[in-house]
VEXTISE-484567 format. One record per residue: residue in one letter; x negated, y, z of N, C-alpha, C, CB in turn. Coordinates in pm, whole numbers, plus 50000, padded with zeros to 5 digits. Each point is the difference from the previous one (the first is absolute). Glycine has a CB too. Layout:
VEXTISE-484567
AXYZXYZXYZXYZ/...
***
This chain:
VEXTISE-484567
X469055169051325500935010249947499845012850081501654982249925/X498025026750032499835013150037501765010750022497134994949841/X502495011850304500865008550042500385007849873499075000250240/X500185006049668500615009049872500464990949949498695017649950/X501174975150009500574988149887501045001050031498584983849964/X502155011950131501255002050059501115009450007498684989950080/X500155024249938501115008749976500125004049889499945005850177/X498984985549702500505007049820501114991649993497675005549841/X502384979650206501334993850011501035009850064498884977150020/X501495027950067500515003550054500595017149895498634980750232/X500385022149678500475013949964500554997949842498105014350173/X501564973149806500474994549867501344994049993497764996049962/X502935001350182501204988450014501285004250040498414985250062/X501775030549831501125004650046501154994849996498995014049966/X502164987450120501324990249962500094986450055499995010849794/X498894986650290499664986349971500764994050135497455002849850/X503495005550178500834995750125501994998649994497525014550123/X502254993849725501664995049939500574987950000499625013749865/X499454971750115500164987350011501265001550123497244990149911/X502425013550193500524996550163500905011750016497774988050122/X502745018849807499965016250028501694994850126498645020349663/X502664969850314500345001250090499934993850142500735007149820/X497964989850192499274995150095499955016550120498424976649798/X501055015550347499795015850063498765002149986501575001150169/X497535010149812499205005749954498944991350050501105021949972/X498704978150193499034987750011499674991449941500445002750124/X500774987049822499814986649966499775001649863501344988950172/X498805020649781499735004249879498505000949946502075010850050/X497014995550096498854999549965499354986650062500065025949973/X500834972050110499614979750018499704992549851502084996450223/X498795001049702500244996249857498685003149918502595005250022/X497455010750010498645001049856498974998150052500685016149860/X499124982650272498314997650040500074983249969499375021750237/X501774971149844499714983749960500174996649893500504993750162/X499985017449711499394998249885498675001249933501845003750020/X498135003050024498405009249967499044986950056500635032450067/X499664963650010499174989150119499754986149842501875005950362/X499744993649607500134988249983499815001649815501654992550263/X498325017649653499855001949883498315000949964502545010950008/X496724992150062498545002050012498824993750073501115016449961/X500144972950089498724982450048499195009350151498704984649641/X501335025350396500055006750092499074987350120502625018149899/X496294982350168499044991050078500065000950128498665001149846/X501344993950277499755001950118499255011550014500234978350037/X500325032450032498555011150051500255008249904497934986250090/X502705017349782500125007349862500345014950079501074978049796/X498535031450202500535012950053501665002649929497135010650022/X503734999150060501325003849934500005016850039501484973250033/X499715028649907499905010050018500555011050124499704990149782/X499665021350280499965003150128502025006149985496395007450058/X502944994650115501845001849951500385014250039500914973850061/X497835036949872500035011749909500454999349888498535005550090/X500834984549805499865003749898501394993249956497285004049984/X503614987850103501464997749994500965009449994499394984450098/X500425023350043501025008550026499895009649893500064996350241/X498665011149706499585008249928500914998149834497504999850176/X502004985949810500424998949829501684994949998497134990549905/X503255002250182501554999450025500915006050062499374986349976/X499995033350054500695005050099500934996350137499575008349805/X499544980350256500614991050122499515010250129499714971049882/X501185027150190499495004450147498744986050090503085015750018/X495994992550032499204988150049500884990250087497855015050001/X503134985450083500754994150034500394985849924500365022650087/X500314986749793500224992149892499224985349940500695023949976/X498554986150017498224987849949499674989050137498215025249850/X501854985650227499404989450165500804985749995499815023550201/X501844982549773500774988750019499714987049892501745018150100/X497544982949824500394990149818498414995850041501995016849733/X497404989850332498274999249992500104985450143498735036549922/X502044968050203500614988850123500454988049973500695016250099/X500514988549778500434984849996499474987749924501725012450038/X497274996149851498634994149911499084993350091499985019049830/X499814988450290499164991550040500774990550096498075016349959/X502934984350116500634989450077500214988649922501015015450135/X499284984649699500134990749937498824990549928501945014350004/X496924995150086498724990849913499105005849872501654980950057/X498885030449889499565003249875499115007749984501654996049950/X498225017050173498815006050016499884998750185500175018249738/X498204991450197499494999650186499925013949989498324977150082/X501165032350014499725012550033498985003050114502185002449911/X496515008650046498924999350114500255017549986497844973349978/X502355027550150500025012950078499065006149914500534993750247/X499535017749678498705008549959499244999349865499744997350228/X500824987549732499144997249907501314994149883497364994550178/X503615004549851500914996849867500734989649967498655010349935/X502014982350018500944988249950499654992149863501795013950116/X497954975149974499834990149876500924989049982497785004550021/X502094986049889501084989949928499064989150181500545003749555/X500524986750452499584988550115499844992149891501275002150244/X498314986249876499424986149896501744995050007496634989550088/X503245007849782501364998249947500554979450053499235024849729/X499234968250299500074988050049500845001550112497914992949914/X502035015750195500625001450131501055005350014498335000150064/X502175004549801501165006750024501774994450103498425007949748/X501924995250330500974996850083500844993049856499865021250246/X500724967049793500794990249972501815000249976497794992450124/X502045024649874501815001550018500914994849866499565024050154/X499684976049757500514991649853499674987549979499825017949896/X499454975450233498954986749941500974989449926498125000950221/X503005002449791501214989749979500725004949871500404994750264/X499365010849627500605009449937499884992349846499405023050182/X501924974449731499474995649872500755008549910499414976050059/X500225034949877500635008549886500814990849893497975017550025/X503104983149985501014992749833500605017549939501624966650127/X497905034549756500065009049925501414992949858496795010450100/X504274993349891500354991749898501015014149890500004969850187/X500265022549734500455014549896501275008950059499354985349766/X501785001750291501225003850087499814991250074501595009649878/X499295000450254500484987550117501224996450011498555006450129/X502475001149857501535000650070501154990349847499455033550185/X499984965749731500934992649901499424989249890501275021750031/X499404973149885499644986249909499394989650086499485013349787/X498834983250194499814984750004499185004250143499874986349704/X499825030850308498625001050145500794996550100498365020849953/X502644978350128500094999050097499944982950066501085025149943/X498914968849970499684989350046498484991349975502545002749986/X497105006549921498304999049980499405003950143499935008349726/X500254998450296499675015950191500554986350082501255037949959/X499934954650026499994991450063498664989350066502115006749867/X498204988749998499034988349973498565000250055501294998449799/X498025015550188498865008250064500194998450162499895018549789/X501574989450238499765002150145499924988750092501045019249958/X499824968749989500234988450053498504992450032502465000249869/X496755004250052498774994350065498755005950051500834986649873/X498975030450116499645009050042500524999650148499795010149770/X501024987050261500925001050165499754989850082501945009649915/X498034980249980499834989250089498654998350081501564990449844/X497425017750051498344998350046499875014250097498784986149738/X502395020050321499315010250041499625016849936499424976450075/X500955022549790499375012949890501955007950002497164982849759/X502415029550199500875009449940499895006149883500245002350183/X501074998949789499865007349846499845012050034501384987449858/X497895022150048499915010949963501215003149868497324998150106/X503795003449863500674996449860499955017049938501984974550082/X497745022049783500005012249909500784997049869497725007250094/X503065001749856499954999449842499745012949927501594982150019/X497955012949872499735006949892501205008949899498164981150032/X503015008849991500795007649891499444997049906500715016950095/X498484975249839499364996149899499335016049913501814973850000/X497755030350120499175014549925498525000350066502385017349979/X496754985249891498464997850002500075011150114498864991949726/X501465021150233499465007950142500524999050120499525014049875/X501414974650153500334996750114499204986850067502185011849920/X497204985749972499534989050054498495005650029501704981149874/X497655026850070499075006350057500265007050183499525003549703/X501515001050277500125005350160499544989150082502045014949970/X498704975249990500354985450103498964997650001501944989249965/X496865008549923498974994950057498765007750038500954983549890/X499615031450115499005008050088499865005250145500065004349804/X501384987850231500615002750122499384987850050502255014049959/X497954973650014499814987950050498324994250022502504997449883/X497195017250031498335000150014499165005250161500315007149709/X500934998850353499455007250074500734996250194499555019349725/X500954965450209500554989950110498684988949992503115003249962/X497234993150181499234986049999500994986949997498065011950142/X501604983449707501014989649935499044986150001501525019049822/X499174970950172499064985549977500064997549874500404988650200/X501235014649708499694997149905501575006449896497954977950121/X502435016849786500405007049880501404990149884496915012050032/X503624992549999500974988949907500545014749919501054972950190/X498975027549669500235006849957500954995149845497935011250169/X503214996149798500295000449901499915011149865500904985850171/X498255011149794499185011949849501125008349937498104981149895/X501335031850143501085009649862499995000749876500005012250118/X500834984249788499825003549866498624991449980501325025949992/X498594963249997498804988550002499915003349845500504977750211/X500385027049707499284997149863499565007649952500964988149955/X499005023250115499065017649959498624994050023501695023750117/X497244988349817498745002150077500185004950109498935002549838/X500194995050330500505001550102498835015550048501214968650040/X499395042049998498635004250072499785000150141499895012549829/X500644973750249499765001150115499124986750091502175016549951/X497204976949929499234993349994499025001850117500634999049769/X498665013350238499135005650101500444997450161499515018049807/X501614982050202500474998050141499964985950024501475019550004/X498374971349890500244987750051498644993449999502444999249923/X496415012550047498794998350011499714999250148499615010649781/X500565001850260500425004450127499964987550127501575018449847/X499454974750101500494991350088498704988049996502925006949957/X496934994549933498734988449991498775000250121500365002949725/X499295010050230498835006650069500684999150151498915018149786/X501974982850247500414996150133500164990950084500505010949928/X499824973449968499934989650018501564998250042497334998650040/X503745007849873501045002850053500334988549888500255027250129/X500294956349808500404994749916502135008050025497264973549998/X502935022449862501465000449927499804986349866500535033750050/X500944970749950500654989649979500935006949934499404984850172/X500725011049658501625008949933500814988449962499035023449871/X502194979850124501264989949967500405009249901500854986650225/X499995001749690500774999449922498905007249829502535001250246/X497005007149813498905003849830498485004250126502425018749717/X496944984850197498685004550043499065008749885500164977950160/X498775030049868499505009549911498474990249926501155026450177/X499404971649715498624988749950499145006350050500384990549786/X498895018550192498935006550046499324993850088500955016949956/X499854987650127499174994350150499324986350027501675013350087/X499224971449829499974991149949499944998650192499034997649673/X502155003750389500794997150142500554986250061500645021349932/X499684980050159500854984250081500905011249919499324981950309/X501795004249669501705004350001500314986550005500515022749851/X501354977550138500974992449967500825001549941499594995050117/X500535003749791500975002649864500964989549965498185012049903/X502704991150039501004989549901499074997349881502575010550054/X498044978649865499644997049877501145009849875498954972450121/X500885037549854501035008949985500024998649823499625017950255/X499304978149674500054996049898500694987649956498345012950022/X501564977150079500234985149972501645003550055497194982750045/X502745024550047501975007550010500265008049918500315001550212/X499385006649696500355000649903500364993049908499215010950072/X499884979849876500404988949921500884985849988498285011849998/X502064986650172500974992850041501355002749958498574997350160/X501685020049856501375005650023500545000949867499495013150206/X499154986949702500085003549858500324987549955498445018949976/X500454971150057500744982949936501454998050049497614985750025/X502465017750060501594993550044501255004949923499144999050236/X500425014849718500995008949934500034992649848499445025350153/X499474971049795499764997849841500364984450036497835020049882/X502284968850214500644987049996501545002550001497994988450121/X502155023149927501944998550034500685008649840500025005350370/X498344996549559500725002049828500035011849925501464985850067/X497755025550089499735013649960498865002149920501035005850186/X499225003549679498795000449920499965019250007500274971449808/X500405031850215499975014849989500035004150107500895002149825/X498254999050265499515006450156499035012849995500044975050097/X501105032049952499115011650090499525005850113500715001049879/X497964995850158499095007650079499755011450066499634989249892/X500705010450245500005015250069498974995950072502385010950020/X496764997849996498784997150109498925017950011499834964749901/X499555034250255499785006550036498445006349966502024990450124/X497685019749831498455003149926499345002550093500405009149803/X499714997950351498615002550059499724991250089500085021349973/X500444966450085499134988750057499824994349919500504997750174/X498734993149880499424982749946501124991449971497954998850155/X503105004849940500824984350009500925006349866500244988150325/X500175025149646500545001449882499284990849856500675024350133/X497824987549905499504991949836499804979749998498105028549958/X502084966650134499574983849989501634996549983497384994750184/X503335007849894501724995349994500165002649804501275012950329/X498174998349609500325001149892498824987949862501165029350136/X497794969849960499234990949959500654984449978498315016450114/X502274981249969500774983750039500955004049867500144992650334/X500645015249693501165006049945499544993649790500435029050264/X498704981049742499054997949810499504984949997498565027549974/X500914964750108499804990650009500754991149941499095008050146/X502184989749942500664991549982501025007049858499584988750285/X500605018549659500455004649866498954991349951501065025550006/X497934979849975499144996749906500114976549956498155031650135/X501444969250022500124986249988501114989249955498655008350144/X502504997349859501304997049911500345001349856500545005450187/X498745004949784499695004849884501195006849946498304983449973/X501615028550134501525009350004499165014749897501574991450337/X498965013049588499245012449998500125012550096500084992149787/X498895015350246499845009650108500595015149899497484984950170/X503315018249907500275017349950499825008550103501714995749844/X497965014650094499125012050082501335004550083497815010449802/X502894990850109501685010250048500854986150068500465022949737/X498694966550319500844991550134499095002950086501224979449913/X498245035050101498794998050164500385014950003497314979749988/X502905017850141500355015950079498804999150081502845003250029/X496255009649987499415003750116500565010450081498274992649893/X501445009550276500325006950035498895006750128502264989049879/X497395019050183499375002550100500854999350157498615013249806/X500274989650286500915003550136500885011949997498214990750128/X501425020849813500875012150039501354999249882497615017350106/X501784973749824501364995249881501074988850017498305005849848/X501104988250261500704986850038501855002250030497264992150128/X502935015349939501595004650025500525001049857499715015150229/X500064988349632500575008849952499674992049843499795023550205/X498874976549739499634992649903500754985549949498035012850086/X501574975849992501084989849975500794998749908499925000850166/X501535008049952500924997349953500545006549873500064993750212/X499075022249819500335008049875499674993049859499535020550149/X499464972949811499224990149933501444986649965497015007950159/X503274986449928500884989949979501055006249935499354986750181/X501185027249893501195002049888499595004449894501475004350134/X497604998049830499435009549916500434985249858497505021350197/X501484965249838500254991349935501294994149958498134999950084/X502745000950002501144990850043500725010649881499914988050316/X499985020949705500985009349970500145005449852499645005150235/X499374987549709498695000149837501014992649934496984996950064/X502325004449785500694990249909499044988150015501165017349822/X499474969450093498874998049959500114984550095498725028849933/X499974960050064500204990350104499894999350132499564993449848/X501315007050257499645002350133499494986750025501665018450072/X497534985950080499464989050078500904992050071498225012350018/X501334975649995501404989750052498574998750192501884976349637/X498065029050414498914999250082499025008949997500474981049991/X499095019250205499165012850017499484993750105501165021549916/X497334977850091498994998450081499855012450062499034983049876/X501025019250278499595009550073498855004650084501804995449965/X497735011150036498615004250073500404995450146499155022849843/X502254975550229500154993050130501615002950038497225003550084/X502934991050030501884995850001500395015350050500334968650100/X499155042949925500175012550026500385008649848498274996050230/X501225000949702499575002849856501384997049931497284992850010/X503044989950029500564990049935501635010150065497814970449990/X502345030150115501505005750053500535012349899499324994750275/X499525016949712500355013949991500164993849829498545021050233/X501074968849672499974998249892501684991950000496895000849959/X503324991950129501564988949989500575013150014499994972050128/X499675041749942501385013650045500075004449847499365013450292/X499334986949626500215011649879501254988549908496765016649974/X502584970750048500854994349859501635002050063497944977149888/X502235019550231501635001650020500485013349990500034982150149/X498965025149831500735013049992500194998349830498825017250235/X500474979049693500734999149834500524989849977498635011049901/X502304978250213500614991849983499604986249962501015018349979/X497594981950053499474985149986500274989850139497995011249834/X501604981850170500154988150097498464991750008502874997249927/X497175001450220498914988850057500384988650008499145013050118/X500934975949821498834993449873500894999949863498484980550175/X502595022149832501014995549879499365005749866502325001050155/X497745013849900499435004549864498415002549994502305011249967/X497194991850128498614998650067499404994250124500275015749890/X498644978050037499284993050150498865010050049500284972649921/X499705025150215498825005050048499264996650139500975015649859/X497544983650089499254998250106498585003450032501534986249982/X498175012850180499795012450073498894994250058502255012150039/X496964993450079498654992150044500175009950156498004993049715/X501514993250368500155007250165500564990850020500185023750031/X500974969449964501104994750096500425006050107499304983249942/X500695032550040500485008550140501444999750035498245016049953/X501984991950114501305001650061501325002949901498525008550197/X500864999649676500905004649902500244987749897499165025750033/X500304967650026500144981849884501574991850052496554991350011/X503355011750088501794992350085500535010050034499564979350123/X500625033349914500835006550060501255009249907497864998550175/X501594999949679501165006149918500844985449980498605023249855/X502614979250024500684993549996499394987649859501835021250141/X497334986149791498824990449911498724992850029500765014349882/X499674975250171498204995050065499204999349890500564983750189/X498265018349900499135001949862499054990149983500155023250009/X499164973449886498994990149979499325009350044500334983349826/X498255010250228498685010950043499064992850019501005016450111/X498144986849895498124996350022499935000150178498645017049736/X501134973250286500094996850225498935014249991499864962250130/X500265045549967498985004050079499534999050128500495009349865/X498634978950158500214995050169499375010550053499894974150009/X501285037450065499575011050043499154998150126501915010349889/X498854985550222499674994550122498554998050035502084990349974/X497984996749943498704988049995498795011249926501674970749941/X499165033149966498145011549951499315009450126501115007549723/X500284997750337499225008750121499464992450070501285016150024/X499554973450029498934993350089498484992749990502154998950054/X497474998649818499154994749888499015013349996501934982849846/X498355026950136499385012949997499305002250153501885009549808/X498814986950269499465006050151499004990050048502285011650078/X498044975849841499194985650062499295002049939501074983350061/X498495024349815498964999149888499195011750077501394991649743/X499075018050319499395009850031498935000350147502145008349851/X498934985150240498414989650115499464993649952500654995850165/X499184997549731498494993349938499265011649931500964974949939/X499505032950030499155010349919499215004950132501775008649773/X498694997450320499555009350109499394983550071502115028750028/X497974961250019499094992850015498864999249920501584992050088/X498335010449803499064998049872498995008550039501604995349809/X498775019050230498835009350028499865004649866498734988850199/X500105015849776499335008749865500724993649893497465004850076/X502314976849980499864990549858501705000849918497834978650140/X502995029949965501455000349897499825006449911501474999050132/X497525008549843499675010449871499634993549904499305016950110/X500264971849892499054992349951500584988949909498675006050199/X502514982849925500614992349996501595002249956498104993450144/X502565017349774501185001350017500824991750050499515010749869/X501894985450159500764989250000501165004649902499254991050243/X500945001149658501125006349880501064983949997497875021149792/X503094981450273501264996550006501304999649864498995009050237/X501504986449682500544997849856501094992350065497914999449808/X503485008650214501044988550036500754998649807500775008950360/X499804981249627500424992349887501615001749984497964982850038/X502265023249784501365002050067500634988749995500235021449948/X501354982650109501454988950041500925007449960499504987950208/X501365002249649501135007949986501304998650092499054999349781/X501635007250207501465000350086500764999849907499645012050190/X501194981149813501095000049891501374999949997498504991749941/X502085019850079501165004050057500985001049830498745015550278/X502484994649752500795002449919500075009149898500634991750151/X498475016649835499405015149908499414992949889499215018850195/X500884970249764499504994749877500764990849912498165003250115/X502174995449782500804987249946499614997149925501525002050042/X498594982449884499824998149852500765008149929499514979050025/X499595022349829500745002149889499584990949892500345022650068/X500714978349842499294990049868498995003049923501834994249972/X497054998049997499115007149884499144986549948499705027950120/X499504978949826499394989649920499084995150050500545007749839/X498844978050147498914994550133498625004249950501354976650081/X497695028350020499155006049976498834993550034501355016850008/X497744973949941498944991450009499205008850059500304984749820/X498895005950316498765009650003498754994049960501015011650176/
***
């Protein structure tokens, strides 16, 4: 790689320091060089750039540069020869200050089913010695790009990740190339990006779908409506189980008993939708399958607000078995989610991968937990007619 090469990089990459901007200016240009290092497979011995052509194109004081150019190399990442310029180090030798480091990337941390997933992870991450790195997404693609361009430019062993919006086309595919070429294995829970055709551990979210759905159509419900979520995976399969088991009863399917909704619609869609129905002429639903017991709550608030009741006049049920399944005054039927046991399942799955070497690329490990209904008080019989299958 040639000294000009570098600086057409360098005259082409305006802006390219907003990423960090409330970072202090140093560490700022720390960031884009161990990007630059780490986006361009960058070789032992690779020339960088002088720390003219720094101060020059980022209006830094050499000071400035000296300092981000010091702590680059105290950390292993470059070397420097008096006279002759800065190159990338052999990245094999790099000092060990992360050697212990395992990135969990998940959509949220602080509410519903993650905090005891982060559990389940740390409990055996700790025990061996490793630390979390913890991130979320907020379940937003360009947040999840940050996370994994940041985490590109740590020395990580490995990757437990939970996928954004799994049921879009993804464009961040490339980063998890990245990791390949690094020999960095991951590991996604709860959905994963076919693409990649990845380790994960998933629920059986279809076959929980279809559980929650048989149970509803044995206790006599023939008119069920469907709320479920469009941009993951676990939305479209929960709605899969869901058609399934209609079908297999030999219930007829109506278009106007399926609500979709997205993430930025999730607060608001629902319930507006339920009253929307409830509030209709015409045959109401005696039962409502929910995209999950978060879903299932804000749906039991809309009907009491038009004076319905949990189960008398409607049943309903939910998937997770989270916290919002016992803590109102309606327990809810729900789909188990062994939160715990998946993290820990995830982290144990993830030292065999990084034992594996190359061959985890090779060898996925794909994990399928099976659902378990719960069967609480949010559901009742009603009378109807027996339905052969």
């Amino acid at each position: 790689m040639e000294i000009n090469f570098l600086k057409t990089i360098l005259d082409n990459r305006e802006g390219c320091l907003i990423v960090a901007e409330n970072l202090p200016k140093y560490q700022q240009l720390k960031e884009f060089i161990i990007r630059y290092i780490v986006e361009n497979n960058l070789n032992a011995h690779d020339p960088l750039f002088t720390e003219n052509e720094l101060a020059a194109k980022f209006n830094m004081s050499r000071h400035t540069v000296r300092k981000a150019l010091d702590e680059l190399e105290n950390e292993g990442w470059i070397y420097r020869k008096q006279g002759v310029g800065t190159f990338c180090a052999d990245r094999s030798v790099i000092k060990k200050i992360d050697d212990k480091n395992i990135a969990v990337i998940t959509t949220y941390v602080s509410d519903y089913i993650f905090p005891r997933i982060i559990k389940g992870i740390d409990q055996v991450l700790t025990k061996e010695g490793y630390t979390i790195l913890l991130y979320n997404t907020n379940n937003k693609i360009e947040k999840e790009i940050d996370i994994l361009e940041n985490i590109m430019t740590k020395n990580i062993k490995g990757v437990i990740i939970e996928p954004t919006k799994s049921a879009l086309p993804h464009i961040n595919i490339d980063y998890f190339e990245q990791l390949k070429r690094r020999g960095i294995p991951y590991i996604f829970i709860n959905s994963y990006y076919e693409e990649l055709k990845p380790s994960y551990i998933i629920q059986d979210d279809e076959g929980g779908g279809f559980v929650v759905t048989e149970h509803l159509i044995q206790l006599g419900h023939r008119n069920i409506l469907g709320i479920f979520k469009s941009d993951d995976n676990q939305g479209l399969n929960r709605y899969k189980g869901y058609i399934r088991a209609l079908r297999q009863y030999g219930i007829k399917i109506r278009e106007d008993n399926i609500v979709w909704y997205t993430t930025e619609e999730m607060r608001t869609k629902p319930q507006e939708m339920v009253k929307k129905i409830f509030e209709g002429t015409g045959d109401k639903p005696s039962a409502i399958v929910c995209y999950n017991d978060q879903i299932a709550m804000w749906v039991i608030e809309a009907l009491r607000n038009l004076g319905l009741t949990v189960p008398n006049d409607v049943s309903i049920v939910g998937f997770d078995d989270s916290d919002y399944a016992v803590l109102s005054d309606i327990k809810l039927t729900t789909i188990v989610h062994p939160k715990e046991e998946m993290g820990r399942q995830a982290a144990k799955a993830l030292f065999k991968l990084m034992e594996m070497g190359n061959k985890a690329f090779e060898n996925p490990i794909t994990i399928c937990v099976k659902p378990e209904l719960k069967i609480r008080t949010s559901a009742k019989s009603i009378e109807a007619k027996e339905v052969k299958v």
